[in-house]
C-alpha positions in Angstrom: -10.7 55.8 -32.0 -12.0 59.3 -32.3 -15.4 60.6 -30.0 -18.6 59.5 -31.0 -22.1 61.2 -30.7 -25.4 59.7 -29.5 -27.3 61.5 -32.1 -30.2 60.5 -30.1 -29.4 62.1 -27.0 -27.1 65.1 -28.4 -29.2 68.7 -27.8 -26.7 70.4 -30.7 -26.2 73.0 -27.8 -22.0 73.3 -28.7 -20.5 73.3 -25.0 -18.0 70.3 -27.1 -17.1 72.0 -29.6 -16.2 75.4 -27.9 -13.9 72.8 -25.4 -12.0 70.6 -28.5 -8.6 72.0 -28.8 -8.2 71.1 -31.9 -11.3 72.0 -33.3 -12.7 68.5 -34.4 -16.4 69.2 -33.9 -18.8 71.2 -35.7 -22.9 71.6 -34.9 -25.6 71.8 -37.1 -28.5 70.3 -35.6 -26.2 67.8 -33.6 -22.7 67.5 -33.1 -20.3 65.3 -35.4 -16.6 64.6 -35.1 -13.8 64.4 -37.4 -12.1 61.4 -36.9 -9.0 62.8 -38.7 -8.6 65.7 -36.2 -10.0 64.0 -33.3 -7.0 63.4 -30.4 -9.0 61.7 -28.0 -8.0 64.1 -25.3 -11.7 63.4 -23.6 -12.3 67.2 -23.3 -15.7 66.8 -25.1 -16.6 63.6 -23.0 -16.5 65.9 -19.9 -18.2 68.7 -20.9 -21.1 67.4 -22.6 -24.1 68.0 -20.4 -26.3 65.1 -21.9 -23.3 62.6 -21.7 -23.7 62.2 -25.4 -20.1 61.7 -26.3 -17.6 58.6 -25.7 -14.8 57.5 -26.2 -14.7 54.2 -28.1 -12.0 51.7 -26.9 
């Protein structure tokens, strides 16, 4: 399964998106992932400084 985002807690500041590798997330307001280009590689998860993103199992 590819990250999610708590669009509740999510500030839209980009710190994820600027990690992702592959480039799966873009930011308007808040941040959204593409499941199709997500790898699950968890760099997003670490970086997010509101701990709005997870990994679903």
């Amino acid at each position: 399964m590819a990250a999610k985002v708590d669009k509740e807690k999510c500030t839209g500041c980009g710190s994820c998106a600027d990690v992702c590798p592959v480039e799966a997330i873009t930011v308007d307001d808040v941040a959204s992932v593409d499941p199709e280009e997500c790898t699950e590689c968890g760099a997003c998860v670490d970086e997010c400084p509101e701990e709005a993103i997870s990994l679903d199992d």
